[in-house]
N, C-alpha and C positions, 0 to 999 in steps of 0.2 A: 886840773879840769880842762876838758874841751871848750873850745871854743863853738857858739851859736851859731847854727847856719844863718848867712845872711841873704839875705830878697836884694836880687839885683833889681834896677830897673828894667831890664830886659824880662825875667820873671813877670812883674807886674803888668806888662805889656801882654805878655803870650797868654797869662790866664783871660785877660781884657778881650783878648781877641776869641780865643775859646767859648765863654758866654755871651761874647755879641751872636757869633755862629749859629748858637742853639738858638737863640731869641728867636734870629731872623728866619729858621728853620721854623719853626713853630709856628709864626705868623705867615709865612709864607703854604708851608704843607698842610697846614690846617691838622697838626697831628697833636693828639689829645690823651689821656690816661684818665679810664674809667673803671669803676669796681662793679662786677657783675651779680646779677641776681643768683642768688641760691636756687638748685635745679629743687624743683617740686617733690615732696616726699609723694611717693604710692602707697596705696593703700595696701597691705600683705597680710596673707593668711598663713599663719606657724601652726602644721597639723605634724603631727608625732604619727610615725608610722611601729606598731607593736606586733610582735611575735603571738599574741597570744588573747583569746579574745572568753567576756564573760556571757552566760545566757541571759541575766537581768541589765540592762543600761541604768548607771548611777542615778538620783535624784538632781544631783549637782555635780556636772562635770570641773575638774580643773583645766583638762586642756583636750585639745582638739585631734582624733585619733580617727586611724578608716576603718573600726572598731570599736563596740564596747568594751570597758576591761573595767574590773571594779576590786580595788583592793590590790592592787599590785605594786611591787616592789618592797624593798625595805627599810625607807624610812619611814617615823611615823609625821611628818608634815609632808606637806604637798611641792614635790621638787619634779621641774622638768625631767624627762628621762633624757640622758644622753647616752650615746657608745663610750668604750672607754678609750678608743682611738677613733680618730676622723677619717671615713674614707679615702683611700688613693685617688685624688684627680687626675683626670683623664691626659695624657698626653695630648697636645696639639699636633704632633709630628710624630711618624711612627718612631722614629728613630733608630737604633740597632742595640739589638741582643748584647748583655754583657757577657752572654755564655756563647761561645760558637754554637752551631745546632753540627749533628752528626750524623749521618748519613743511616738509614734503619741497613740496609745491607752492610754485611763484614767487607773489609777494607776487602781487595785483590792482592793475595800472597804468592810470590814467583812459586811458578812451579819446579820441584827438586825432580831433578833426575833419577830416580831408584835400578837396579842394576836388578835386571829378573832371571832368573835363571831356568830355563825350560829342560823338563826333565824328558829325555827321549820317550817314546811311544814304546809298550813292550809289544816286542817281537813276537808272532806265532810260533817262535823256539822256545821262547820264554816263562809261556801258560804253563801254569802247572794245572795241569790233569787229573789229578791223583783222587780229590775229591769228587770228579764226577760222576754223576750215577745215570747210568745208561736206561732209559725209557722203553719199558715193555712196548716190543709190538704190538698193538689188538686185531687181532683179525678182523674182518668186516664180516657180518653175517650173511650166511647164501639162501638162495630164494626159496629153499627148500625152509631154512628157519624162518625165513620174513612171511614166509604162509601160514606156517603152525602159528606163530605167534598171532597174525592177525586175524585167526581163528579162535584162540584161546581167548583173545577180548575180546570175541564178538558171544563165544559162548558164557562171559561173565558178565556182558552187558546186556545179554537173554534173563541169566539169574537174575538181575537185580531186577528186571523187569517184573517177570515172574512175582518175585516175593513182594514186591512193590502192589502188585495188582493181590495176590493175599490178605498184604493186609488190608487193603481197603476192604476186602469179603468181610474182613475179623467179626465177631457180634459181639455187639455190644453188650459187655457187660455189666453187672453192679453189686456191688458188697455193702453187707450188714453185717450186724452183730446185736447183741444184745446190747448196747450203747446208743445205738441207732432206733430215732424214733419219725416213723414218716407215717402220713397217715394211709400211703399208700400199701404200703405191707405191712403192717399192723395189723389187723386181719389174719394173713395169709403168715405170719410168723408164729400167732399161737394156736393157728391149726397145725403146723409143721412142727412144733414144738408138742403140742398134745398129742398125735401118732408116734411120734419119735417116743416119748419117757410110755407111752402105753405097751409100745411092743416091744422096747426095751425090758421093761419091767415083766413083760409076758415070757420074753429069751430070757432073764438072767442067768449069766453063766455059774454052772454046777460047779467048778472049782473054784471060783471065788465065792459061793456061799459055803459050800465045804472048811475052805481056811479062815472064812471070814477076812478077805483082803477086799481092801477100802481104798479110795484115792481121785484123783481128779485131771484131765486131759481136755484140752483145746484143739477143737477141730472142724477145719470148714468143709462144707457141701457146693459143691457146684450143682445148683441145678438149672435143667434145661427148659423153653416155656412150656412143652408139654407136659412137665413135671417130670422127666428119668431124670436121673443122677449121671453128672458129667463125669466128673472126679469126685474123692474122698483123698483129704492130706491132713495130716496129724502135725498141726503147729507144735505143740508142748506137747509129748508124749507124758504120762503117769508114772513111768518105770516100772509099771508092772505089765508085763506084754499081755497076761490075759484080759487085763482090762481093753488095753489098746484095741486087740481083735475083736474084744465083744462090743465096741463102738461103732465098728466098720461095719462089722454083722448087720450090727443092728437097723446102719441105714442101708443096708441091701436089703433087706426084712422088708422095711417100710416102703423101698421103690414100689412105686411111683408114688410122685405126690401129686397134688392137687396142681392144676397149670396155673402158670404165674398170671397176676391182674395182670388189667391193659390198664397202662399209664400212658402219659405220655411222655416219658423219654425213652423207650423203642427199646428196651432193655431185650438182651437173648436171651441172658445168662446168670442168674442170682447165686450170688457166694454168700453161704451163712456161714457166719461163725461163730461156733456157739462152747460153752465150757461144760463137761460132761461129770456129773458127781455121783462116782458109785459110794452111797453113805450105810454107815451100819444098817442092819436089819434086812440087807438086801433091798435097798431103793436106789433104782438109777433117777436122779434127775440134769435136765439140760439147761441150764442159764446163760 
C-alpha cells in the first residue's frame, strides 16, 4: 500500500493565506452573489394555420385557425395538427452554395482550323450548251397593225355599246300557264282560252278526224299588248305532226286577241303556255 499524502505546514499556511485574500476582497469590493428573478412569462396566442377551409364555423372550436374547418383530419379525438417535418430556419448569413452555380452560356471551345477547299469557277469553255434552247425572235408590230387593231376594239367597244343600249329597249315581258293564278289575267286567260278551243274546234283538221288520231302538245304564245302574236314555239311536240300544225293554225286563225290589261307592272309581252288536247270525238281542248 501507498503511503498518505502528508499536509506540510507550509500547505496549511498557503491555504491560510488564500482564504484571508478572499475575505479581505469581499469586504473591501463590496462583491456579492445573488440569484435572479425569473424573466416574466407573456402572454401568447397558438393559432394553427390550415390548407383548407369549411362554409359552417364549429359550435365548439378546439383550436385557433385563420379559418373555419369542421371535421378535419384523421383522428377521432381532438389533436393539435402539426407538419410532419419543421420548416427550414432561415439562415442568419447568406453563406455559400454547396453546388457551384454555372454559367447559362456554353463554356468558349477553341476554334479548330478546318482545311477548305475552293473549287475553281467554271470557265466560259467549260458551259455546256447543248441544252439550250434559242428564243424565238418576235417581231414588233408596225403601225400599219397598231391601227387596224386599235380600230378593231374600238369597233367592239361600239358593239357592246350598241347591244347594251338593246337591251335596256328589251320589253318587258311576263309568262303564264295554266298554273298561274293572278288576278290580273285571269279574265284575259279565259277569253284567250275560249277563242282559242272555239275556232279550234271550228278548223278541226280533216285528217286527223278521218284516222281518228288523238294526242296532246305544249305550247306557248307570245303575245303583244295589242294582242298580235309574237311568236308560236312547241315546248312538247305530240309526235304527231298533224296535230302539231293544226295548233299553230289555230292561233293564226284566232290573231288577234283581245289587248292585254294595264297592270301595273309595265308588261309588253304575255307568254302563255298552255297544253293542247286533241281528244276522241274530234274535241280540241287547251289547259
Amino acid at each position: 500500500m501507498s503511503a498518505a499524502p502528508r499536509v506540510t505546514s507550509g500547505d496549511r499556511l498557503t491555504a491560510t493565506l488564500v482564504f484571508s485574500l478572499l475575505a479581505h476582497g469581499v469586504l473591501a469590493l463590496g462583491i456579492g452573489f445573488s440569484i435572479d428573478d425569473p424573466a416574466p412569462v407573456l402572454p401568447t396566442l397558438d393559432v394553427i394555420l390550415v390548407q383548407t377551409h369549411s362554409s359552417e364555423a364549429p359550435d365548439k372550436a378546439d383550436f385557433l385557425a385563420q379559418t373555419s374547418q369542421s371535421g378535419g383530419g384523421e383522428s377521432d379525438t381532438a389533436e393539435r395538427p402539426s407538419e410532419m417535418q419543421p420548416a427550414p430556419a432561415p439562415n442568419p448569413a447568406p453563406g455559400i452554395a454547396p453546388v457551384p452555380m454555372e454559367a447559362g452560356a456554353p463554356r468558349p471551345q477553341m476554334q479548330t482550323r478546318e482545311a477548305m477547299v475552293a473549287s475553281p469557277a467554271p470557265s466560259a469553255l467549260q458551259v455546256d450548251n447543248s441544252q439550250t434552247v434559242a428564243t424565238p425572235a418576235t417581231p414588233l408590230p408596225t403601225s400599219r397593225e397598231l391601227i387596224e387593231r386599235s380600230l378593231e376594239m374600238a369597233r367592239l367597244a361600239a358593239s357592246v355599246e350598241r347591244r347594251e343600249q338593246q337591251y335596256a329597249k328589251r320589253p318587258k315581258r311576263k309568262f303564264v300557264s295554266a298554273n298561274t293564278r293572278e288576278y290580273e289575267y285571269a279574265a284575259y286567260l279565259r277569253a284567250w282560252q275560249a277563242r282559242v278551243e272555239r275556232i279550234g274546234n271550228l278548223n278541226y283538221p280533216d285528217e286527223a278526224r278521218r284516222r281518228g288520231l288523238i294526242g296532246q302538245l305544249v305550247l306557248t304564245v307570245a303575245v303583244r299588248r295589242d294582242g298580235s302574236v309574237e311568236d308560236i314555239t312547241i315546248v312538247q311536240p305530240s309526235g304527231i305532226p298533224v296535230l302539231d300544225e293544226a295548233a299553230i293554225r289555230t292561233v293564226k286563225l284566232a290573231e288577234p286577241f283581245g289587248p292585254l290589261p294595264s297592270t301595273g307592272d309595265g308588261t309588253d309581252i304575255l307568254h302563255i303556255t298552255r297544253t293542247w288536247h286533241y281528244l276522241p270525238g274530234n274535241v280540241m281542248q287547251s289547259r
